[in-house]
N, C-alpha and C positions, 0 to 999 in steps of 0.2 A: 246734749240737750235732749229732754224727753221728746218721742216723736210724736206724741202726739199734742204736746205742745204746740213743736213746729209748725203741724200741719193745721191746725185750730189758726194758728196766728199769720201764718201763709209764709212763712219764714226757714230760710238755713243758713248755716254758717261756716263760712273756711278759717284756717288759720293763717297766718300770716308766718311765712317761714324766718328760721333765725329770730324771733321776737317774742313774746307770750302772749300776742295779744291778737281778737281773729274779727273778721267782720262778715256783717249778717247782711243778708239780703234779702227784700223783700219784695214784693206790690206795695202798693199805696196800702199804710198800714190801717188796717180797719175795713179793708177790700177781703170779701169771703170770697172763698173759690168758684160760687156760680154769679162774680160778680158784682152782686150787692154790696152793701158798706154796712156798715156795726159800728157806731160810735164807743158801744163798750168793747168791739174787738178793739178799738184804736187803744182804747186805754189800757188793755189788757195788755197790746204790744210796747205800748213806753213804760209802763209799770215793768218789761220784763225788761229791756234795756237799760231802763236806769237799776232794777237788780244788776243784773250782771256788768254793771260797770259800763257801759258804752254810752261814751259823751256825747260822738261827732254824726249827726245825719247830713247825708247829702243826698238830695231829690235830684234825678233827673227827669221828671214830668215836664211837660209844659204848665205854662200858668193855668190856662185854661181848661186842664185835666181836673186839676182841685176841685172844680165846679162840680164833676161830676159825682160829686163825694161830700163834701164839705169845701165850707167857704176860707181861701187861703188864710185869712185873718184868723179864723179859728184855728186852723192846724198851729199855726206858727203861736198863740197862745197857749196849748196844749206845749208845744216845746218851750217858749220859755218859762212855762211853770214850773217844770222838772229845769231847767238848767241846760237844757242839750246843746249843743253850739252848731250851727246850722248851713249849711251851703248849697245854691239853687244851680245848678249846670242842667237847665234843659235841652232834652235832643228831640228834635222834631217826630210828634210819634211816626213810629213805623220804620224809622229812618234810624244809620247810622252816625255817628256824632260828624259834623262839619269841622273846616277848616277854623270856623269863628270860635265853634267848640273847643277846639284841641290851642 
């Protein structure tokens, strides 16, 4: 991945061993580095995922984090327009994943 892609989109990625296939990780996509939100960084980050082939997002924000950015109904519009398939595991901010989580 070009870096300075990455760093524009607040994004890196691992591979995933024995497999060809790696996964990226983010902030809340459309989240710039001093915090702010870009509704064209968001686009820019699922335009570059559905390039590169990547189906599956899974959020672990809370609901309530959305707020601070965009309204959940939007984001999850934004995914099913590309097609992405979608899973919510939030973990309490601040906090490590719970018993309910795991």
């Amino acid at each position: 991945m070009e870096k300075y892609l990455s760093d524009v989109l607040n994004l890196d990625s691992i591979d995933v061993p024995n497999i060809k296939e790696k996964i990226c990780m983010s902030v809340f996509p459309g989240r710039l580095g001093n915090g702010d939100f870009s509704y064209n960084t968001m686009e820019s980050f699922f335009s570059y995922l559905k390039n590169y082939r990547y189906t599956i997002l899974v959020s672990l924000i809370e609901d309530s984090e959305f707020d601070q950015f965009l309204p959940k109904e939007r984001f999850l519009k934004q995914l099913n327009h590309r097609n992405f398939y979608w899973r919510h595991h939030p973990i309490k901010d601040m906090s490590s994943p719970d018993s309910e989580f795991l």
